[in-house]
Biotite code that builds the C-alpha atoms (Angstrom):
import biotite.structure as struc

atoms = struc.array([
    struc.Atom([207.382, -117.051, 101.162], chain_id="A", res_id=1, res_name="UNK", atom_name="CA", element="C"),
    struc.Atom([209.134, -118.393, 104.082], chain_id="A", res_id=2, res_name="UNK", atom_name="CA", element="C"),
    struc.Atom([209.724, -121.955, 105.039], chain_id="A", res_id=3, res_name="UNK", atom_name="CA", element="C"),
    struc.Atom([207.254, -123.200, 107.641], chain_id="A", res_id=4, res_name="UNK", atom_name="CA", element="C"),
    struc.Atom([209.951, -124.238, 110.005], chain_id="A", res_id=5, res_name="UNK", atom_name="CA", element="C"),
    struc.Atom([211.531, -120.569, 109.257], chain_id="A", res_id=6, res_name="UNK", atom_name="CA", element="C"),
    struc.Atom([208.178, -119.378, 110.875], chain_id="A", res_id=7, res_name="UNK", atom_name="CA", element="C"),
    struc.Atom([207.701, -121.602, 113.909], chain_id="A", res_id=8, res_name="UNK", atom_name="CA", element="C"),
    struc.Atom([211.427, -121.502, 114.653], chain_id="A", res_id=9, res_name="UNK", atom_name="CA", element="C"),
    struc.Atom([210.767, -117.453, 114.542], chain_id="A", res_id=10, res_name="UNK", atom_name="CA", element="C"),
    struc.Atom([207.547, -117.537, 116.426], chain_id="A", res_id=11, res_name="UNK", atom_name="CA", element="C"),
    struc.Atom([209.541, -119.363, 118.911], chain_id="A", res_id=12, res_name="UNK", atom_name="CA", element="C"),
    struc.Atom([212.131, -117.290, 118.849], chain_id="A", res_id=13, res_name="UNK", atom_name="CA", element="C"),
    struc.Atom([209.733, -114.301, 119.746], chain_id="A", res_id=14, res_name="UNK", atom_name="CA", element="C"),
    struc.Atom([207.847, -116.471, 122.554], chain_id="A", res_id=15, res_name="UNK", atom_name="CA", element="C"),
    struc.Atom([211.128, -116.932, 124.558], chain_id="A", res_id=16, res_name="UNK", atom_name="CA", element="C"),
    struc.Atom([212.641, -113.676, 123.938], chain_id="A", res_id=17, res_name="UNK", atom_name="CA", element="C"),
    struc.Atom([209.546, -112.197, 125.493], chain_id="A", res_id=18, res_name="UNK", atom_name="CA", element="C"),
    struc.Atom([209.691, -113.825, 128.773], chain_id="A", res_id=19, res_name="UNK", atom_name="CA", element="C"),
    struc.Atom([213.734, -113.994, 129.008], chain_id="A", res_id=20, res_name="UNK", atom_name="CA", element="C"),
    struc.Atom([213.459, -110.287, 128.369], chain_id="A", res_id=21, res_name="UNK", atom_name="CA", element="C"),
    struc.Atom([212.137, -108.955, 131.400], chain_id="A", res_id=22, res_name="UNK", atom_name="CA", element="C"),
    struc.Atom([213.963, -111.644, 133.869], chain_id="A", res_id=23, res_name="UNK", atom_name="CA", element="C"),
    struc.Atom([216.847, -111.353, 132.009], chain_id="A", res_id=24, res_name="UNK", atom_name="CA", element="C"),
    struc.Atom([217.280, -107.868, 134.135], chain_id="A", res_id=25, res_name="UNK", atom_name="CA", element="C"),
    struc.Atom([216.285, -110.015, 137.237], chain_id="A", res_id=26, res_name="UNK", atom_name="CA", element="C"),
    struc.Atom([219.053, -112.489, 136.535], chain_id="A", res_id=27, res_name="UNK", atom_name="CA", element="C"),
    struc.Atom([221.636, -109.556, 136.133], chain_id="A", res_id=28, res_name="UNK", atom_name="CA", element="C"),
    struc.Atom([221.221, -107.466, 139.517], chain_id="A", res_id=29, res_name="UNK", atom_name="CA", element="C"),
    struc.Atom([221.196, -110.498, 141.044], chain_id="A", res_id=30, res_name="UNK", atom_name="CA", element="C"),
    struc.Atom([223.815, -111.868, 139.896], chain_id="A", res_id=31, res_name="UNK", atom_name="CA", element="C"),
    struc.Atom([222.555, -115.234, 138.871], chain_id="A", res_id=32, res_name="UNK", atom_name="CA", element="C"),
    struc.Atom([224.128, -115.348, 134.938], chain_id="A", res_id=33, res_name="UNK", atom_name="CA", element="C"),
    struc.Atom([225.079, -119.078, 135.326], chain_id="A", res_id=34, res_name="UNK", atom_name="CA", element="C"),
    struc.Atom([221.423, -120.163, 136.724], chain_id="A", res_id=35, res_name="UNK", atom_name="CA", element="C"),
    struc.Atom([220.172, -120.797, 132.966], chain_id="A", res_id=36, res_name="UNK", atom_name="CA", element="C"),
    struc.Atom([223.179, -122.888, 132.497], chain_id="A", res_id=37, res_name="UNK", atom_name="CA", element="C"),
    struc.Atom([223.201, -124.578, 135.404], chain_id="A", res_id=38, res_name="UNK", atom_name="CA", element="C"),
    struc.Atom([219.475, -125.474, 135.536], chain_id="A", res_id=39, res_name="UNK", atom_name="CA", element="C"),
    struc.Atom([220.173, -126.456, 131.009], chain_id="A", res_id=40, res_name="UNK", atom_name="CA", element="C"),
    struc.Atom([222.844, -129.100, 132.217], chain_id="A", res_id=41, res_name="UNK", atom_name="CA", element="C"),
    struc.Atom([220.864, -130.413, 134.787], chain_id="A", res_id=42, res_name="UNK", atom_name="CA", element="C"),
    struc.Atom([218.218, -130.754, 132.671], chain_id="A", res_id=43, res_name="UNK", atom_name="CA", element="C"),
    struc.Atom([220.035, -133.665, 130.978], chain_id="A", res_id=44, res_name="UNK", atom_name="CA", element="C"),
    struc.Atom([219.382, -135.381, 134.636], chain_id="A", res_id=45, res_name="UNK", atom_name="CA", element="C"),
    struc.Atom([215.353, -134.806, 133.248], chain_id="A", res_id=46, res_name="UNK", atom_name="CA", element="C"),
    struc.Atom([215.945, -136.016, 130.168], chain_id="A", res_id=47, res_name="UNK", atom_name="CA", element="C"),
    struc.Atom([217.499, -139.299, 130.945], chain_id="A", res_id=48, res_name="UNK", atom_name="CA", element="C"),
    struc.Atom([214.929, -140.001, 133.677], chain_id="A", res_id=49, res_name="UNK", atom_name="CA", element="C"),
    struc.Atom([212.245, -139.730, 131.182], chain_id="A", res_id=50, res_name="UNK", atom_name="CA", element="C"),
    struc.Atom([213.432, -142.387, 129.011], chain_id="A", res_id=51, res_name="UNK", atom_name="CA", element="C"),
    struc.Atom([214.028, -144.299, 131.255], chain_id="A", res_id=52, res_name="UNK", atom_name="CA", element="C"),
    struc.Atom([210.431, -144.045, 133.228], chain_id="A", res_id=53, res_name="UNK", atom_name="CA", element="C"),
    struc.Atom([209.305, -143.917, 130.281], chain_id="A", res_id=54, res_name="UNK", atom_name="CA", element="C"),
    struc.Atom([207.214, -140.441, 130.579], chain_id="A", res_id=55, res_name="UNK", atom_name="CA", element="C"),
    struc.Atom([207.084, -136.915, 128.190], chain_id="A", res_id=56, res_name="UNK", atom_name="CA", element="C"),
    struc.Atom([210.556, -135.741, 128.098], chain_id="A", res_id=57, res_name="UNK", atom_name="CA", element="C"),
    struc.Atom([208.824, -132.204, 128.914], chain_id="A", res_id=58, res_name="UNK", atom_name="CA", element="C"),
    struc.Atom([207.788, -133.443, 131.995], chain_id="A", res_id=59, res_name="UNK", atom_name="CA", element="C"),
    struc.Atom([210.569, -134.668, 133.270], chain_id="A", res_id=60, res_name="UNK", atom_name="CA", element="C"),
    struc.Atom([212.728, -131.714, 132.123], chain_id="A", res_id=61, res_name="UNK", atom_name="CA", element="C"),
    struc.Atom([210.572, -129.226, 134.242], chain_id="A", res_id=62, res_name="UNK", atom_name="CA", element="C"),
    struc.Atom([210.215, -131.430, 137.487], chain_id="A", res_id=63, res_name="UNK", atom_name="CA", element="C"),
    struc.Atom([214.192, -131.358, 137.447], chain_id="A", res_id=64, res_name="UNK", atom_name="CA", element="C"),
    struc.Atom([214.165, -128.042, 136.348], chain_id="A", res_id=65, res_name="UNK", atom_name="CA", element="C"),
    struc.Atom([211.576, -126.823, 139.322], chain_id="A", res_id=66, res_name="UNK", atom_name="CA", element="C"),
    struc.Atom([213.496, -129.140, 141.453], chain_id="A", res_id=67, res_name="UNK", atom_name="CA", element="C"),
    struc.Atom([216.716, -127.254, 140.662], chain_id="A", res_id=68, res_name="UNK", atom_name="CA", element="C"),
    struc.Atom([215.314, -124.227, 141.439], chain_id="A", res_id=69, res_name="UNK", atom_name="CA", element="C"),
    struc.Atom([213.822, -124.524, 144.958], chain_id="A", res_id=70, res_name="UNK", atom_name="CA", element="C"),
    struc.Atom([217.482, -126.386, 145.984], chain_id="A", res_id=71, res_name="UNK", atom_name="CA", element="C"),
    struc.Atom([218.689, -122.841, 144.439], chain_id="A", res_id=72, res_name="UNK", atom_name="CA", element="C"),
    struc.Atom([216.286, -120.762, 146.652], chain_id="A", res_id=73, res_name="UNK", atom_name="CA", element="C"),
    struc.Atom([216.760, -122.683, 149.683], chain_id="A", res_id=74, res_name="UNK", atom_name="CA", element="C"),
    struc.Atom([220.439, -122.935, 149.264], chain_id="A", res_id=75, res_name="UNK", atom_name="CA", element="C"),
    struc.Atom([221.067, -119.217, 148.346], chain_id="A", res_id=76, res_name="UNK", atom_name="CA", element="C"),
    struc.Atom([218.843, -118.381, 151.607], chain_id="A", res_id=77, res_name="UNK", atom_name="CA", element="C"),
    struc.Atom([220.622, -119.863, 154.118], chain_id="A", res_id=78, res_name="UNK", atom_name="CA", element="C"),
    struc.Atom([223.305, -117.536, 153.016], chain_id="A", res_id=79, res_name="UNK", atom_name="CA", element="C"),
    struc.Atom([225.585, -120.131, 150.434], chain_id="A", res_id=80, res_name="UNK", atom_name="CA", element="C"),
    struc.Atom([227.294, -117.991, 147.763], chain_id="A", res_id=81, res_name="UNK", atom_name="CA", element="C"),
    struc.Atom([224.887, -118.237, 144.056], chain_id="A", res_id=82, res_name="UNK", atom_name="CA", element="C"),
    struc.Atom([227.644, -118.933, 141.977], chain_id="A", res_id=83, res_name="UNK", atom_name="CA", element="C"),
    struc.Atom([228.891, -122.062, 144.089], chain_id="A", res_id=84, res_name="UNK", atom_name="CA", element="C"),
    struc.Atom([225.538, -123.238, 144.754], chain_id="A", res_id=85, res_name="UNK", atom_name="CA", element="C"),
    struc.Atom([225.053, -123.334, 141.083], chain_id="A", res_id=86, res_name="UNK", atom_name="CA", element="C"),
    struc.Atom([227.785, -124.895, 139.977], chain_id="A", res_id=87, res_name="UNK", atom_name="CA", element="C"),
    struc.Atom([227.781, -127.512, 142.544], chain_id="A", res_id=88, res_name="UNK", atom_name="CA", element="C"),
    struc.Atom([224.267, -128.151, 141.772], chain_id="A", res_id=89, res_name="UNK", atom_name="CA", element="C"),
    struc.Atom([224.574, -128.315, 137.886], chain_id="A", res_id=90, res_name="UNK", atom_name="CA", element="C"),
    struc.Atom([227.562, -130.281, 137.491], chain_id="A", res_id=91, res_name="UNK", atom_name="CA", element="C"),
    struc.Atom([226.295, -132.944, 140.247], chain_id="A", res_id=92, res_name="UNK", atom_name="CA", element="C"),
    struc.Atom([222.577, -133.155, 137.970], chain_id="A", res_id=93, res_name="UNK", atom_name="CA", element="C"),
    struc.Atom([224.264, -133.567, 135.002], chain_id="A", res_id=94, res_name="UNK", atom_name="CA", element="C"),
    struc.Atom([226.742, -136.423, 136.304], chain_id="A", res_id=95, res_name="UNK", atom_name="CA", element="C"),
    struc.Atom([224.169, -137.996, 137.392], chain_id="A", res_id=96, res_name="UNK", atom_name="CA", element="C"),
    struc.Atom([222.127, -137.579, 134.121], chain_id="A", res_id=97, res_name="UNK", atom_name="CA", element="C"),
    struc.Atom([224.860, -138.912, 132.113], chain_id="A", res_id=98, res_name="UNK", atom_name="CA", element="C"),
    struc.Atom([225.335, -141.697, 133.908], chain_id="A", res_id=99, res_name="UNK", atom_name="CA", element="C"),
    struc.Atom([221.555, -142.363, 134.463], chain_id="A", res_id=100, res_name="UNK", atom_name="CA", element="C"),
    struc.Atom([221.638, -142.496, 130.840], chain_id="A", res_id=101, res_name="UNK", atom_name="CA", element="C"),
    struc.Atom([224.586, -144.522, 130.738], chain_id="A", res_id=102, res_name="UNK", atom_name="CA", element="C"),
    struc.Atom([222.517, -147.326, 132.795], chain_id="A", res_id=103, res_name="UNK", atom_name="CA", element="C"),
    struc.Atom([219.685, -147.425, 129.581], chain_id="A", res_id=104, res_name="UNK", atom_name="CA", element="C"),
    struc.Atom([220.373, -150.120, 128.015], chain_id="A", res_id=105, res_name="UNK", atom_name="CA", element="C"),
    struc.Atom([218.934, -149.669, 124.075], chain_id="A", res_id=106, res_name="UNK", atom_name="CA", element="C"),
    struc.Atom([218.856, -145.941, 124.578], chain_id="A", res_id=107, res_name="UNK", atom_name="CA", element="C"),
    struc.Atom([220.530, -144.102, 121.708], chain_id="A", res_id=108, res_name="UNK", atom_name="CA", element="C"),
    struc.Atom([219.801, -140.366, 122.054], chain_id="A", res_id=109, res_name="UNK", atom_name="CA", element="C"),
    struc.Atom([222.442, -137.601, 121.309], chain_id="A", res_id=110, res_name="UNK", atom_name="CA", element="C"),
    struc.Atom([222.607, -135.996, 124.957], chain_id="A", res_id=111, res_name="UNK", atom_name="CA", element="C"),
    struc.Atom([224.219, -132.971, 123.805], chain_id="A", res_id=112, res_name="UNK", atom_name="CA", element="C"),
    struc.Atom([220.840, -132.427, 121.110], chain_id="A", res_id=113, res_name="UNK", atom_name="CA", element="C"),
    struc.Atom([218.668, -132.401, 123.555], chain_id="A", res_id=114, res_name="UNK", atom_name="CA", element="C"),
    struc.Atom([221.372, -130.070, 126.313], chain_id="A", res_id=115, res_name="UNK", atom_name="CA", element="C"),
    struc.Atom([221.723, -127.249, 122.583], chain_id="A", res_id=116, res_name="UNK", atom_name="CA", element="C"),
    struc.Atom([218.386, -127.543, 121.306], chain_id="A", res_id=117, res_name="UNK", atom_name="CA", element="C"),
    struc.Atom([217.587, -126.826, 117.920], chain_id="A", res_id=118, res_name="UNK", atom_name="CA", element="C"),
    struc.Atom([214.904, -123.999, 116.951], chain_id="A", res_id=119, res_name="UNK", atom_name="CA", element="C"),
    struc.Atom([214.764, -124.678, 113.574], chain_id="A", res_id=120, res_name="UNK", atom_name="CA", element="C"),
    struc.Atom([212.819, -128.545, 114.510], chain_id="A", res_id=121, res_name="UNK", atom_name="CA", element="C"),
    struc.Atom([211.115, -126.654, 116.463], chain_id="A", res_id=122, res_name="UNK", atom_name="CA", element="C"),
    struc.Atom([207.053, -128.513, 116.033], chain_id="A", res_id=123, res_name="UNK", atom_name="CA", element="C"),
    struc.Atom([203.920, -127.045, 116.481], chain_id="A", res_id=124, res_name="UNK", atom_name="CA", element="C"),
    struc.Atom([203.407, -128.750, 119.904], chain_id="A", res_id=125, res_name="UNK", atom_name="CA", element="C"),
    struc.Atom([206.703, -127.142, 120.512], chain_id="A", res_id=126, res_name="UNK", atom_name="CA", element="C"),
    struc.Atom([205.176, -123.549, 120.052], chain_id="A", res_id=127, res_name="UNK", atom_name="CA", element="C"),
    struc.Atom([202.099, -123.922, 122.119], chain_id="A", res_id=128, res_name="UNK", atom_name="CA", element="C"),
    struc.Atom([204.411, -125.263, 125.070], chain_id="A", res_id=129, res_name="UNK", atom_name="CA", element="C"),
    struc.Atom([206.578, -122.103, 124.339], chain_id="A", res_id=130, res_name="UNK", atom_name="CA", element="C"),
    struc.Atom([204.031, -119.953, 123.812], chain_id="A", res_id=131, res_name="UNK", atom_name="CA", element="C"),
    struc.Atom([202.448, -121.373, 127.347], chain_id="A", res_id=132, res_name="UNK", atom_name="CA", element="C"),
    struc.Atom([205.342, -121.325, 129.129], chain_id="A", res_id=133, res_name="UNK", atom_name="CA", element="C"),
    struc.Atom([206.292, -117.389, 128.166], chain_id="A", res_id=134, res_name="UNK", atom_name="CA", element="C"),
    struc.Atom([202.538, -116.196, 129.138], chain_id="A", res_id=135, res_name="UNK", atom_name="CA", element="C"),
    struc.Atom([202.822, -118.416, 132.468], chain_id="A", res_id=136, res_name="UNK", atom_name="CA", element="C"),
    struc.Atom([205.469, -116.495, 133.395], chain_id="A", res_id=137, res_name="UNK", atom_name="CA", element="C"),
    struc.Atom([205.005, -112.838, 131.708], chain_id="A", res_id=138, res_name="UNK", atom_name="CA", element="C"),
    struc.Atom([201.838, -113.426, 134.273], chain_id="A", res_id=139, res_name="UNK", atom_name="CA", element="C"),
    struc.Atom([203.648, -114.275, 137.387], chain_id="A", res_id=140, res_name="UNK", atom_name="CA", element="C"),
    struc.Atom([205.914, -111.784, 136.380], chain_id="A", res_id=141, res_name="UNK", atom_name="CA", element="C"),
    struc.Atom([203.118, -108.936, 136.436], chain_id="A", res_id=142, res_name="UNK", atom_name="CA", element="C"),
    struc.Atom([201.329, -110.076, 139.000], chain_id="A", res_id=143, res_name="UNK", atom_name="CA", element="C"),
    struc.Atom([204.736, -109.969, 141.139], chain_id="A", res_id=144, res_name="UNK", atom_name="CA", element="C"),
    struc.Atom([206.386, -107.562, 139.585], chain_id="A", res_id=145, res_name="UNK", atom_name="CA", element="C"),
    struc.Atom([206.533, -105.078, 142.855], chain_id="A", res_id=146, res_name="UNK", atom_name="CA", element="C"),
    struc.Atom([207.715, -107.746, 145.640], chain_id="A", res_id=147, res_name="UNK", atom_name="CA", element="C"),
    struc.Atom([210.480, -108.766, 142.817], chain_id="A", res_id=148, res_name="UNK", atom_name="CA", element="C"),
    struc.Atom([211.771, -105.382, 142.490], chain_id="A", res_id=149, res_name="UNK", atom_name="CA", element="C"),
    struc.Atom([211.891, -104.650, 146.108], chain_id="A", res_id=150, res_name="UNK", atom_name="CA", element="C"),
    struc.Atom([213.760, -107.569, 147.166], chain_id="A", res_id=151, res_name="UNK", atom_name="CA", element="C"),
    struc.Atom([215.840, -107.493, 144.149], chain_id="A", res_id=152, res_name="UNK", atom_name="CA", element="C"),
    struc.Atom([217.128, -103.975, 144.639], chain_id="A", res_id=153, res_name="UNK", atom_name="CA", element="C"),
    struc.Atom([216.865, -104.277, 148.874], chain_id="A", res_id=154, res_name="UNK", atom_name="CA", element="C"),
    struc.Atom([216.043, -106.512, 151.079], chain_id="A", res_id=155, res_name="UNK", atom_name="CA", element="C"),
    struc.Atom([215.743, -105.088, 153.933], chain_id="A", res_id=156, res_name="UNK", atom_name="CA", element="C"),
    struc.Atom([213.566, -102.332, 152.234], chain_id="A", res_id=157, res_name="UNK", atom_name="CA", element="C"),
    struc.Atom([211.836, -105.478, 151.169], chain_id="A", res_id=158, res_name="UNK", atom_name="CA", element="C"),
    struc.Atom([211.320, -107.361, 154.681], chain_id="A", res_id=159, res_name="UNK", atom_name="CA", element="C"),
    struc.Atom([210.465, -103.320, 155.618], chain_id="A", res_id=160, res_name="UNK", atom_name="CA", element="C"),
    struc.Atom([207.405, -103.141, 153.171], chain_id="A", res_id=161, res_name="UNK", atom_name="CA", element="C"),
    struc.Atom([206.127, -106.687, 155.059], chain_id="A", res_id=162, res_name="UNK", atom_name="CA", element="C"),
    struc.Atom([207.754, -109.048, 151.952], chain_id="A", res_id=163, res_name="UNK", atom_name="CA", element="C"),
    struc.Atom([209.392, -112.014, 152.197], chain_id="A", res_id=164, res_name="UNK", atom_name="CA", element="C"),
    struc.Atom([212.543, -112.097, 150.032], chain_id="A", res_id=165, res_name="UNK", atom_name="CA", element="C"),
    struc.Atom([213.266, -115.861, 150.537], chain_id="A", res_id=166, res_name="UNK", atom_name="CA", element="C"),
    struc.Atom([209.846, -116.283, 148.660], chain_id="A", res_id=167, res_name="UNK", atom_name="CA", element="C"),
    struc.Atom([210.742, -114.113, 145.858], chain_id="A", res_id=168, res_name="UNK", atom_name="CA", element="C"),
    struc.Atom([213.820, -115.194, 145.232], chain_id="A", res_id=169, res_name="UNK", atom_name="CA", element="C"),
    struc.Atom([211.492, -118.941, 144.731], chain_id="A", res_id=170, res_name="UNK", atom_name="CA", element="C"),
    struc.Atom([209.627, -117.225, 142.350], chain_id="A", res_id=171, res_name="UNK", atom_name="CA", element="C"),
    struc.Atom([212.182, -115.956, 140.354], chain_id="A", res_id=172, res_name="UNK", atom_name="CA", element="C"),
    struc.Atom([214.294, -119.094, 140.395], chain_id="A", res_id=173, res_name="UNK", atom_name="CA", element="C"),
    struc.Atom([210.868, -120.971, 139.201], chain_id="A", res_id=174, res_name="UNK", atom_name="CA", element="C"),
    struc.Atom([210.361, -118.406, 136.692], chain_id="A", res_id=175, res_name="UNK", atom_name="CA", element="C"),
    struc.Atom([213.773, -119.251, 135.639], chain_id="A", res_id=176, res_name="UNK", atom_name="CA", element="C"),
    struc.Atom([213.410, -122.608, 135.738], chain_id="A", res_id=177, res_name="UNK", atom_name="CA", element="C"),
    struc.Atom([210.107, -122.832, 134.012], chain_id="A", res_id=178, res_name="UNK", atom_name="CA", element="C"),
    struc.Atom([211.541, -120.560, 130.651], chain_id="A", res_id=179, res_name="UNK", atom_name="CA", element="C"),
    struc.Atom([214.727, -122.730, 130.878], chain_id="A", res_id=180, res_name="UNK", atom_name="CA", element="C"),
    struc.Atom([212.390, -126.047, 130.607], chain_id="A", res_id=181, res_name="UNK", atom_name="CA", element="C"),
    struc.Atom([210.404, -124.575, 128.160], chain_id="A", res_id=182, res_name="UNK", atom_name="CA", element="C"),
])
């Protein structure tokens, strides 16, 4: 018999890999491999404001996450190169998250726990807000699924068809953002 945390780390394990596996192909012909990273080390930016305001660290992981991904969108639109506007994005959120949590006096949380993560604690709360998450977004993701292949492989086929690929690329980059949160 396994383990109970053997099981909900799996059943975690599944949730995710069910929703990463259809944007993962997203991610790749857009070239956006560093957006998970970016938008995981500025969720340290999340973290620390939560302590400190005192709120669900979930909460304040996915505002900062969200919030990272419309700059993304908006950024990227206006015709910045992705991989710069990621990495100028991430490393400012998680400078200021670090020293956000520098300014907590008391606080004694291992920032690079909560940046890793750690799916064998993963709790049963954990799992619904996994579980959540992944059909949230397996949702958007069929419900969209058309205008985020169009744009993806052509705009102009996109803007052609009477799509907008400035808001798809917002969708995706929530998407993104809300499985990276999660």
């Amino acid at each position: 018999m396994l383990d109970d945390f053997l099981t909900r780390a799996g059943l975690a394990g599944v949730g995710l890999t069910l929703a990463t596996g259809p944007l993962g192909s997203f991610v790749v012909w857009r070239r956006m491999a560093y957006f998970g990273d970016a938008t995981a080390h500025a969720a340290i930016l999340g973290v620390a404001l939560s302590f400190g305001f005192g709120i669900s660290v979930y909460l304040g992981t996915l505002v900062v996450a969200l919030g990272m991904a419309v700059a993304v969108a908006s950024l990227a639109g206006r015709g910045h190169a992705m991989d710069t506007t990621l990495g100028v994005l991430a490393h400012s959120a998680l400078a200021l998250g670090l020293v956000a949590a520098s300014f907590q006096s008391g606080l004694r949380v291992d920032l690079s726990a909560w940046l890793f993560g750690d799916i064998l604690a993963v709790s049963r709360a954990d799992l619904v807000v996994v579980w959540l998450g992944s059909v949230a977004v397996l949702g958007l993701l069929a419900w969209r699924w058309q205008g985020l292949l169009t744009s993806t492989l052509n705009e102009e086929l996109a803007q052609a068809a009477g799509l907008d690929p400035r808001h798809e690329r917002l969708i995706l980059t929530l998407a993104l953002a809300l499985v990276v949160a999660v």
